[in-house]
Backbone bond lengths (Angstrom), bond angles and torsions (degrees), N, CA, C in turn:
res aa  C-N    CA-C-N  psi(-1)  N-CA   C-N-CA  omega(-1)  CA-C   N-CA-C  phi
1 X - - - 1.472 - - 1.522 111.17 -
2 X 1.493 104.89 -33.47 1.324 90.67 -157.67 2.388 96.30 -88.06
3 X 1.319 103.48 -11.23 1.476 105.99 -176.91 1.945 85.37 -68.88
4 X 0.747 120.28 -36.16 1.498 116.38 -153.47 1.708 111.68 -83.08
5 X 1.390 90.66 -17.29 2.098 102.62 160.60 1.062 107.30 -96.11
6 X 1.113 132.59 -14.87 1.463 134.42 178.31 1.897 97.83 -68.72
7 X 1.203 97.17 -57.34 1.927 112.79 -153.18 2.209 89.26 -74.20
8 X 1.348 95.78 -29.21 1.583 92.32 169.41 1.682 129.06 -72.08
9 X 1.315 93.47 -41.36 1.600 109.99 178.69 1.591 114.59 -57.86
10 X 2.073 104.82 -41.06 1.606 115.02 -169.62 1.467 89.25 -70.47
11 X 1.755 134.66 -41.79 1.596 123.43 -168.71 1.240 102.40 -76.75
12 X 1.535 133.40 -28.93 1.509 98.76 166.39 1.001 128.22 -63.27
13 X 1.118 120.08 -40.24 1.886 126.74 -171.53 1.585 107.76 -65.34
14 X 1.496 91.69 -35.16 2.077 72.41 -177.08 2.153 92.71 -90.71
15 X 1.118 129.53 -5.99 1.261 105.02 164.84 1.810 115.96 -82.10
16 X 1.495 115.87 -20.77 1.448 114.23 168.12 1.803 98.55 -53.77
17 X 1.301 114.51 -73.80 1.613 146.04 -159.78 1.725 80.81 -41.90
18 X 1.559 115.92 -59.33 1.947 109.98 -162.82 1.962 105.07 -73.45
19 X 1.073 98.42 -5.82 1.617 109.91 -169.05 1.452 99.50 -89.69
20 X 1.606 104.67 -50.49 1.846 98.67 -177.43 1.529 117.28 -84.06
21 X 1.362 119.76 -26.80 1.381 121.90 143.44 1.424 128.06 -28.56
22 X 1.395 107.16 -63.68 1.730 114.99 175.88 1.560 109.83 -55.98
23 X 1.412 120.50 -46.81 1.396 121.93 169.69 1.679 123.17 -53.75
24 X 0.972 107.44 -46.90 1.290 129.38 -170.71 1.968 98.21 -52.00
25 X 1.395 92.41 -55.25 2.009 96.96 -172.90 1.381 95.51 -73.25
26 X 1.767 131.02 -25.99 1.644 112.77 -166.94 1.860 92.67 -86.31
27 X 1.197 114.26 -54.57 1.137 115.62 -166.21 1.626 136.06 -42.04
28 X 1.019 121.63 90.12 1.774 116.57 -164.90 1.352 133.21 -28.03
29 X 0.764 132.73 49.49 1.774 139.79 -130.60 1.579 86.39 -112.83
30 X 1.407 111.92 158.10 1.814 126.07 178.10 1.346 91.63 -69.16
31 X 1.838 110.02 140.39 1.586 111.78 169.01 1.510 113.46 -70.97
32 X 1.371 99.29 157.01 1.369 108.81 169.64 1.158 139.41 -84.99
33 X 1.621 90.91 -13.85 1.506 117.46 -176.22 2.218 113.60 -53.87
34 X 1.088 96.61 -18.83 1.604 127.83 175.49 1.415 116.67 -81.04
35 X 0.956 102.22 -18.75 2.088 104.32 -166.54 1.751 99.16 -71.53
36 X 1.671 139.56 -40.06 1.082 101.38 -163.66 1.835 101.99 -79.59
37 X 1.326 115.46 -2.46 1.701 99.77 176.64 1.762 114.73 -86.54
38 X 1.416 86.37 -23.55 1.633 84.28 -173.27 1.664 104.98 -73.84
39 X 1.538 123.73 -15.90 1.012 122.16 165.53 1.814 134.85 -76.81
40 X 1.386 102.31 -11.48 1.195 134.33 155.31 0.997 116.31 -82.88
41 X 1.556 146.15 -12.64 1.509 126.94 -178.19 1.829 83.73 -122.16
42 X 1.247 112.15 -0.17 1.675 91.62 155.05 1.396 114.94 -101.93
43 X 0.948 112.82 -15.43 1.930 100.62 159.58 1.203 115.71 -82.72
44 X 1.082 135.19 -6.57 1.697 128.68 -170.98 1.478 93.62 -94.18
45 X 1.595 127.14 -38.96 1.365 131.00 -153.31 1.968 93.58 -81.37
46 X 1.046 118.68 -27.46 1.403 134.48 178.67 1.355 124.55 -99.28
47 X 1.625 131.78 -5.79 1.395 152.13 136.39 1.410 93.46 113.74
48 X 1.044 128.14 -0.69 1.669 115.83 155.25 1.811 134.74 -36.49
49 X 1.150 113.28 170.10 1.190 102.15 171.24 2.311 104.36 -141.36
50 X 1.050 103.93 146.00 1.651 99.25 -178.45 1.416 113.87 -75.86
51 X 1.243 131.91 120.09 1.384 157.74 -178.68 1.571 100.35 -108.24
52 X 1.963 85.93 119.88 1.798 92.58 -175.47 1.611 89.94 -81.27
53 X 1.611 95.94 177.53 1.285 112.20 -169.80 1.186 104.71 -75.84
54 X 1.395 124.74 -31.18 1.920 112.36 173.53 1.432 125.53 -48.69
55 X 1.103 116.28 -7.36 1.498 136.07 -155.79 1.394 100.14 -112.18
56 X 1.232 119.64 -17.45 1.239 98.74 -166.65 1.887 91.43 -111.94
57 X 1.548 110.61 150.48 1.679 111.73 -173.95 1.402 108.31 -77.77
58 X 1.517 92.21 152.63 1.267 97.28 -164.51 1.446 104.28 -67.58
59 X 1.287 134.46 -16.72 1.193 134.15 -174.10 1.645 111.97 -72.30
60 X 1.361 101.41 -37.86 1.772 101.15 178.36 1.602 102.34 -67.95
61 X 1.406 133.78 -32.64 1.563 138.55 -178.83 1.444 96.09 -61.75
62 X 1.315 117.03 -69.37 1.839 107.14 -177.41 1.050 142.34 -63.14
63 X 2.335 94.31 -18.82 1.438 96.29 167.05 1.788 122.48 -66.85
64 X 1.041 85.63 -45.35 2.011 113.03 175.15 1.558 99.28 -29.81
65 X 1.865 113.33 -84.80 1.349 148.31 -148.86 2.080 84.08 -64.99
66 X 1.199 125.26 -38.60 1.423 124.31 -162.88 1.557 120.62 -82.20
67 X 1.377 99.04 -41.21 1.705 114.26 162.93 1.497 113.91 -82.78
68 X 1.117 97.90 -58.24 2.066 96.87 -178.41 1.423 114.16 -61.09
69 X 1.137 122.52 -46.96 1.543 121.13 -160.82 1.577 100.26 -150.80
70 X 1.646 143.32 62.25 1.288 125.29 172.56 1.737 117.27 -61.97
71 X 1.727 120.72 31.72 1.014 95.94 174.15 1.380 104.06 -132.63
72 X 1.492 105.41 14.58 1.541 125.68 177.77 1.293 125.06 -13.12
73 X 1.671 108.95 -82.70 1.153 104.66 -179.60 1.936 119.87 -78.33
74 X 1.204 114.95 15.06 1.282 111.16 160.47 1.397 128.25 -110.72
75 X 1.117 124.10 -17.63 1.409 135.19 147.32 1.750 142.24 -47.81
76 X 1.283 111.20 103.37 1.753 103.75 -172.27 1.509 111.44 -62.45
77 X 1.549 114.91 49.81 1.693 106.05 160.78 2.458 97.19 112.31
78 X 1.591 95.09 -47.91 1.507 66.07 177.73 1.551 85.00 -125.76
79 X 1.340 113.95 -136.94 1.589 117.15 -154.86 1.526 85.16 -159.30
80 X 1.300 137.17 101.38 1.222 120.64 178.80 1.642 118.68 -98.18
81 X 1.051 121.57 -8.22 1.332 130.29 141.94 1.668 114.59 -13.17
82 X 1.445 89.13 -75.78 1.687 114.53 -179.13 1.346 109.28 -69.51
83 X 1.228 133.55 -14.89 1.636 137.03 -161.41 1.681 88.18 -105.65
84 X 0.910 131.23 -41.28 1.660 149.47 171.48 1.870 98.75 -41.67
85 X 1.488 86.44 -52.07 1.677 76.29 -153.14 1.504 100.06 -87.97
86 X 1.493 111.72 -11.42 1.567 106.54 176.21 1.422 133.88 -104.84
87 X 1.854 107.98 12.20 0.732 133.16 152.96 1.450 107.93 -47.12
88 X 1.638 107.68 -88.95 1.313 136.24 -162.19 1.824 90.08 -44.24
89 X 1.017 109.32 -71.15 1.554 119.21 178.41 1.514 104.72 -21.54
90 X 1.323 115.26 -52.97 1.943 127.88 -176.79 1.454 108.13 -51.56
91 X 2.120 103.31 -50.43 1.336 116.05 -163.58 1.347 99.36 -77.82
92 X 1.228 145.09 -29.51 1.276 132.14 -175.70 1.729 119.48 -71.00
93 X 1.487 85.74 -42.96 1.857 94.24 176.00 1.546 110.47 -78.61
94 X 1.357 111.25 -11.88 1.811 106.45 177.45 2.081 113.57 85.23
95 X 1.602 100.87 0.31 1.159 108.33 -166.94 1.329 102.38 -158.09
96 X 1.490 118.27 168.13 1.534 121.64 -172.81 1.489 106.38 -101.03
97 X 2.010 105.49 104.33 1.196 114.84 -162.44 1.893 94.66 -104.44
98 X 1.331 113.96 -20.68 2.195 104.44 -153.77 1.532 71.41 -141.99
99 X 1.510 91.67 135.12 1.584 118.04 152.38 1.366 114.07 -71.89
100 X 1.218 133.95 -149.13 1.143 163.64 -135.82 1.504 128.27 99.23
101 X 1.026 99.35 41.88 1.396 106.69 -168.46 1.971 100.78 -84.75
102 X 1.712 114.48 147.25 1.581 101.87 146.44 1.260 116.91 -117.37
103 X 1.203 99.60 -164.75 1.774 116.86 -136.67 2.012 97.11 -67.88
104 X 1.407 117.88 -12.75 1.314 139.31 176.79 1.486 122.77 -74.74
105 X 1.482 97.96 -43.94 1.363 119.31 165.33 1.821 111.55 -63.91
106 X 1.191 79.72 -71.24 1.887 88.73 178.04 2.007 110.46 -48.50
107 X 1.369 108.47 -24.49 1.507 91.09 177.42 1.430 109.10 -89.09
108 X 1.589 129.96 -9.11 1.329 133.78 -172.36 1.559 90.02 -87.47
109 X 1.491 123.58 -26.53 1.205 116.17 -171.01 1.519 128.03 -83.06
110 X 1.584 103.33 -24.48 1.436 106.18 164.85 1.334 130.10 -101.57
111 X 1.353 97.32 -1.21 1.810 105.01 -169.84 2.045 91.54 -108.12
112 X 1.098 130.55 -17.36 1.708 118.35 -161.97 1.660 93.31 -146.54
113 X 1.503 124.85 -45.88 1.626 104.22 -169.59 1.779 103.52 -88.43
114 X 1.408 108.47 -15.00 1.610 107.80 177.84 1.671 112.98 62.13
115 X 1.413 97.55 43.90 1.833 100.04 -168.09 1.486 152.34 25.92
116 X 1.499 85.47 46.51 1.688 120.61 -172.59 1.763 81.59 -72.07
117 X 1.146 122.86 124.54 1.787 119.64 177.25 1.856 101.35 -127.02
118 X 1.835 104.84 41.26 1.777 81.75 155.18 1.474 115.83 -102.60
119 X 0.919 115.68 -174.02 1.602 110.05 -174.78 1.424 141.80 -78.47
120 X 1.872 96.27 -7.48 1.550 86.34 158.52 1.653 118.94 -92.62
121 X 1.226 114.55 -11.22 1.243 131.54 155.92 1.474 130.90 -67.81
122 X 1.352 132.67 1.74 0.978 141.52 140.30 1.412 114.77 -102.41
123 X 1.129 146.52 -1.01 1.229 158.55 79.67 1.466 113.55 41.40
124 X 1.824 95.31 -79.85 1.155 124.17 -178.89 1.428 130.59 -64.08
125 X 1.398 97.01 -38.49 1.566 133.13 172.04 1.725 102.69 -52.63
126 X 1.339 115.11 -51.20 1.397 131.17 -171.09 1.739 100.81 -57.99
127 X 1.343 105.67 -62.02 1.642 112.22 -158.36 1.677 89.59 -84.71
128 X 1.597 153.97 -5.23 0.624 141.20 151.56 1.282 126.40 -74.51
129 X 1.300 123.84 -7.83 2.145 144.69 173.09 1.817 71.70 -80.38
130 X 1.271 136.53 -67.74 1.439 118.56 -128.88 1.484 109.53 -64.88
131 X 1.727 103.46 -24.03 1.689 107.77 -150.87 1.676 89.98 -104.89
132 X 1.420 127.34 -6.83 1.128 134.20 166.81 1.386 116.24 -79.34
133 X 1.510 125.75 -17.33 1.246 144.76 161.04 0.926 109.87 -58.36
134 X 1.964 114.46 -78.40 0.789 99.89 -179.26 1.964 148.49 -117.70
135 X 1.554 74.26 63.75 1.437 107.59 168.81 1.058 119.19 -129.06
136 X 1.402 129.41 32.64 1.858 119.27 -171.38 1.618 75.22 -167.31
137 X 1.505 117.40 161.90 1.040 150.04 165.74 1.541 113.51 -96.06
138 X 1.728 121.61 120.24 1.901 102.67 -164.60 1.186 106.28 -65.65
139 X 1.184 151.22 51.47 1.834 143.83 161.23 1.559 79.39 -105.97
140 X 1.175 125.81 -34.13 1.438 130.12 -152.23 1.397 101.37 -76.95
141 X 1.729 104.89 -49.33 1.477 98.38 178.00 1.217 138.30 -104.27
142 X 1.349 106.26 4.21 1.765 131.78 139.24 1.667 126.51 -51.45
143 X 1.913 107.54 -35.66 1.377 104.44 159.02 1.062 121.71 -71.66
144 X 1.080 122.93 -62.90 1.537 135.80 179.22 1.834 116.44 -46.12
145 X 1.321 116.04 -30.09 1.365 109.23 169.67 1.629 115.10 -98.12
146 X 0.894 116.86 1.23 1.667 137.11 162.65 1.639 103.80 -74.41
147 X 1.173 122.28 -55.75 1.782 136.27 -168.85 1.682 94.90 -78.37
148 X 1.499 132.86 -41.02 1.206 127.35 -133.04 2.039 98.75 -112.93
149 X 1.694 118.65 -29.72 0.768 112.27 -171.02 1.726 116.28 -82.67
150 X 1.365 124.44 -178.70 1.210 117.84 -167.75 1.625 91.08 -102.94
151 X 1.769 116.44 158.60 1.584 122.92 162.48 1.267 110.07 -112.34
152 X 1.130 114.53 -21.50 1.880 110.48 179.49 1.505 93.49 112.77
153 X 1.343 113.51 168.47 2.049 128.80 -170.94 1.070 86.71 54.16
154 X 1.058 160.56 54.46 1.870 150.10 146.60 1.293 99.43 73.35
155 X 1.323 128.23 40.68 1.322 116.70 163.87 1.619 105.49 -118.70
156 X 1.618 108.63 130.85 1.270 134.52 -161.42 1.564 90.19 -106.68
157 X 1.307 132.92 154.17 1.647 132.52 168.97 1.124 96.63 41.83
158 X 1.740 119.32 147.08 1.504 163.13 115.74 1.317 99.38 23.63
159 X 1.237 118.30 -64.11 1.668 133.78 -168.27 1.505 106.58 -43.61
160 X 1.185 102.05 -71.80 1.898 130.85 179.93 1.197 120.85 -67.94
161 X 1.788 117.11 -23.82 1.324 117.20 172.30 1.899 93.72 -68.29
162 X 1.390 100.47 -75.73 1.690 98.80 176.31 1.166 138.52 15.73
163 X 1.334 94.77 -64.38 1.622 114.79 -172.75 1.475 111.81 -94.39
164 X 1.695 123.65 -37.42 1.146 120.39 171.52 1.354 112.85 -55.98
165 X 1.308 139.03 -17.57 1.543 136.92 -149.80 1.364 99.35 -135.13
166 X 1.085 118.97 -43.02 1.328 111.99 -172.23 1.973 116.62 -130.28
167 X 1.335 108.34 4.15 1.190 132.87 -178.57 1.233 101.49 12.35
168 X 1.599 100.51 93.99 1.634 131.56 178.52 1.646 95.37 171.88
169 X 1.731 93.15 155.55 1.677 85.52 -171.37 1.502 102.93 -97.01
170 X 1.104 105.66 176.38 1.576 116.50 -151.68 1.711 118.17 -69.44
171 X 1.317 110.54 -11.66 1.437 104.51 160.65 1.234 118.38 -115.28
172 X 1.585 113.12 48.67 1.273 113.87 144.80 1.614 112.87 -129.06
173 X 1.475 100.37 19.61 1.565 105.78 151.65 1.528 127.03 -51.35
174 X 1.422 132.71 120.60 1.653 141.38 158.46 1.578 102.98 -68.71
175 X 1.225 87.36 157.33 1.897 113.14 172.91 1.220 106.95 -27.80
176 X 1.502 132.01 -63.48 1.284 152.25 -162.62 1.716 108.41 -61.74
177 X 1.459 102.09 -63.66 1.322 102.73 171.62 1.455 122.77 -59.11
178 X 1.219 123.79 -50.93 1.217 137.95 133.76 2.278 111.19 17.24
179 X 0.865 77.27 -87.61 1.836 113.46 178.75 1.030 91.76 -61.74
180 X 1.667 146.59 -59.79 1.765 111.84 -157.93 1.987 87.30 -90.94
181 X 1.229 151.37 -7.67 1.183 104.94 -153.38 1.791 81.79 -104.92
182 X 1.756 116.54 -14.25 1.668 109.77 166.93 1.560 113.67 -36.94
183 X 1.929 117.05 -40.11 1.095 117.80 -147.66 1.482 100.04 -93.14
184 X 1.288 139.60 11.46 1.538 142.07 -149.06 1.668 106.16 -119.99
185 X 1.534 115.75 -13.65 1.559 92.64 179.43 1.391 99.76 -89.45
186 X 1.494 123.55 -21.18 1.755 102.40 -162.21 1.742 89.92 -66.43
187 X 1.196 143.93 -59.64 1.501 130.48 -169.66 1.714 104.01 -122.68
188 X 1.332 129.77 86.25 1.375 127.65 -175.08 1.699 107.86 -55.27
189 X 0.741 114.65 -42.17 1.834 136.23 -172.25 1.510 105.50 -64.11
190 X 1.240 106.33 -44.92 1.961 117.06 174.76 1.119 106.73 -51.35
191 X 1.533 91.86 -66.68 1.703 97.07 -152.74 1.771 98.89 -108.11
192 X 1.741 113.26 54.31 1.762 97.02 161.84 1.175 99.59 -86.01
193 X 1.385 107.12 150.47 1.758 129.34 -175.76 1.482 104.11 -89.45
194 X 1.270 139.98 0.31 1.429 146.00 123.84 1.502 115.92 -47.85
195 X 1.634 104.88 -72.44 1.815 83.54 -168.53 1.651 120.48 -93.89
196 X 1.498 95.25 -17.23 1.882 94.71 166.39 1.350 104.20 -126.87
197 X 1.315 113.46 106.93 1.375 99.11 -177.22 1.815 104.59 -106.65
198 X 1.266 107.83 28.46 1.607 108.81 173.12 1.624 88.71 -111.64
199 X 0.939 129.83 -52.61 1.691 132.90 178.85 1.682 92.59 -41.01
200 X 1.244 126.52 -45.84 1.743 126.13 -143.67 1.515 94.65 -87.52
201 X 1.772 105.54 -47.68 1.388 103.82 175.11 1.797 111.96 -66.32
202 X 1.232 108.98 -66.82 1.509 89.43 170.20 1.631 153.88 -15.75
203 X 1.699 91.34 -39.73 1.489 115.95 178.55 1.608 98.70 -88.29
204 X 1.288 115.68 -47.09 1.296 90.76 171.35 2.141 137.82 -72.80
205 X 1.196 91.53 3.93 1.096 113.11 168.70 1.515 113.83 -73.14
206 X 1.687 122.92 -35.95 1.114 132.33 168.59 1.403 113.35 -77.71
207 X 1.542 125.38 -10.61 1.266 114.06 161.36 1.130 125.60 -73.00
208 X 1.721 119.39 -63.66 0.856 129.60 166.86 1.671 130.06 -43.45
209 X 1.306 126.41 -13.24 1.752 147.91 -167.39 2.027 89.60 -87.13
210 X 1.684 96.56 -38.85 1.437 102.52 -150.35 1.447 93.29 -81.84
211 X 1.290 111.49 -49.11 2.170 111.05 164.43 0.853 113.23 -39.74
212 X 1.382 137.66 -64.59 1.245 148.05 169.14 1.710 109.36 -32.15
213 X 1.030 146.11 -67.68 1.070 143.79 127.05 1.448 122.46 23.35
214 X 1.409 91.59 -76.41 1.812 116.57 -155.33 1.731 84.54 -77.74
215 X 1.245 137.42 -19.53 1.229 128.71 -156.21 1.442 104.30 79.40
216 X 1.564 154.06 9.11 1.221 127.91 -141.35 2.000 82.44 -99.24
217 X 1.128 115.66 -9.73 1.484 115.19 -149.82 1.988 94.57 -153.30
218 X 1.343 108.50 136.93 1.707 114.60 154.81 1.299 128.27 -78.15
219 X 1.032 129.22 155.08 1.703 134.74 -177.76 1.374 91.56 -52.05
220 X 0.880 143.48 -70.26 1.726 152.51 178.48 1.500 120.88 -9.45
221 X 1.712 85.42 -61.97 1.212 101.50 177.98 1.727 120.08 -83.25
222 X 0.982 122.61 -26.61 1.324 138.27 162.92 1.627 110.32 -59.08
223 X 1.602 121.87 -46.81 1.497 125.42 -165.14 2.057 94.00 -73.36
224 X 1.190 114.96 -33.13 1.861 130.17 -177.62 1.251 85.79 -56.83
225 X 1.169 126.11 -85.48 1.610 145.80 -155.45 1.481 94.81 -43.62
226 X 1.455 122.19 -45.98 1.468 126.87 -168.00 1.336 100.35 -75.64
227 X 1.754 145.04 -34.80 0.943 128.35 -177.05 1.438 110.96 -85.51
228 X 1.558 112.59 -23.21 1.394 102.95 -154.78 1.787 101.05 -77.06
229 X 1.821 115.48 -16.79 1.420 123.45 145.82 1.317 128.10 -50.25
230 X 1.240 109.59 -64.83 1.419 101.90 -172.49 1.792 104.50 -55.86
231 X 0.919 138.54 -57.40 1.596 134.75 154.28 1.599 126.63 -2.72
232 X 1.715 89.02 -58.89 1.885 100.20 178.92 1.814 106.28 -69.74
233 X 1.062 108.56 -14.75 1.686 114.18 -152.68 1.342 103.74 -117.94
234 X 1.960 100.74 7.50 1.889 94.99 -168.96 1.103 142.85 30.59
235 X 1.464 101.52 44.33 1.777 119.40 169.74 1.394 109.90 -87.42
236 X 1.236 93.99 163.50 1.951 80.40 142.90 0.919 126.51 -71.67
237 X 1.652 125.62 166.31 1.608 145.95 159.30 1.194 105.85 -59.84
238 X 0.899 125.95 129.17 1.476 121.77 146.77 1.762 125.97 -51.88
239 X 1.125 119.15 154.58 1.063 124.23 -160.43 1.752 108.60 -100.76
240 X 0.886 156.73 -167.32 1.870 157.93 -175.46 1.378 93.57 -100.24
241 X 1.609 118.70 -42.68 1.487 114.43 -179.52 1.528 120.88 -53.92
242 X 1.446 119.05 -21.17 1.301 112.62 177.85 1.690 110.90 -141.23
243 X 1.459 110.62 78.30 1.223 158.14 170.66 1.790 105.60 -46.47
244 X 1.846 95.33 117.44 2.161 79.50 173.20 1.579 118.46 -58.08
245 X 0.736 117.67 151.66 1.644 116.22 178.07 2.045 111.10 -134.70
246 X 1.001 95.94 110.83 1.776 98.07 169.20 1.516 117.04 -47.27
């Protein structure tokens, strides 16, 4: 019984996934074919500069891809799993209360819907992840939402966060650094490591928990990263008694 909800659950999702696909090519929606300039004339308009993806450490890519979206590179653009459950979540409150958005969604969302969040506009947001899928290669849309999203202090893209926070350019970011600026686009304002720096450490605690996880990183190396923060941020250390855990 239970293989046979399994084999039901995978045909809905790929008939949702072939359903919002089909919409996505009828539906009149802004091309995508435009997104890597329009992502360039929003960093120029905000004093950024575009940083290819080689440049950026691999640790800030897994921190990003592990907290924001761990289903990134297997997903055609959204995650409907997560769109499932934040639906219902919407329909119960009568309003759009839980994201689920991935990291595809979120770049259609700051670079073309401009965070209009009613529901035919996330809607839109959806079938615009699909055709951004599948029209970009994900290094493609891992750069571009690295360059395009906001970090908080007026820094727009990876490049500008860098230097505002840690003033050095971005591939000479460590693990640690790495981990708090992954944790800064879902709420930049929460978690600045200027004005909350227990919110900033915290969140980066959820990065690093989420590597750990993914395998991208060991508890070891995750518990370093956590002190060598709490240090920059003049907290306390954490203690061995309360260990990151995946």
């Amino acid at each position: 019984m239970g293989g046979t909800l399994r084999v039901r659950v995978a045909a809905g999702t790929a008939l949702a996934v072939a359903a919002a696909t089909a919409a996505a090519v009828a539906w009149p929606l802004p091309p995508v074919q435009a997104l890597p300039a329009l992502v360039r004339t929003r960093l120029a308009s905000h004093g950024g500069s575009y940083v290819p993806l080689q440049r950026v450490p691999w640790a800030l890519r897994a921190g990003v891809v592990a907290v924001e979206d761990d289903t990134f590179y297997r997903n055609p653009g959204v995650d409907v799993a997560s769109l499932l459950r934040a639906a219902l979540a919407d329909l119960r409150a009568g309003r759009i209360v839980q994201g689920g958005s991935t990291l595809t969604e979120q770049l259609a969302d700051v670079v073309i819907v401009h965070g209009d969040r009613t529901p035919l506009r996330r809607l839109a947001t959806m079938l615009l992840a699909l055709r951004i899928a599948r029209t970009y290669p994900k290094a493609t849309v891992l750069e571009l939402y690295l360059n395009a999203v906001y970090f908080g202090e007026g820094a727009y893209g990876i490049g500008r966060a860098a230097h505002v926070y840690f003033h050095r350019p971005v591939e000479d970011l460590d693990l640690a650094q790495c981990a708090l600026l992954a944790g800064l686009p879902q709420a930049p304002a929460r978690y600045d490591p200027a004005q909350h720096p227990r919110a900033a450490l915290r969140r980066a605690r959820e990065v690093l928990a989420a590597m750990v996880r993914s395998h991208d990183i060991g508890p070891r190396a995750a518990e370093a990263a956590l002190v060598e923060l709490s240090r920059w941020l003049a907290l306390p250390v954490p203690g061995p008694q309360r260990p990151v855990r995946g």
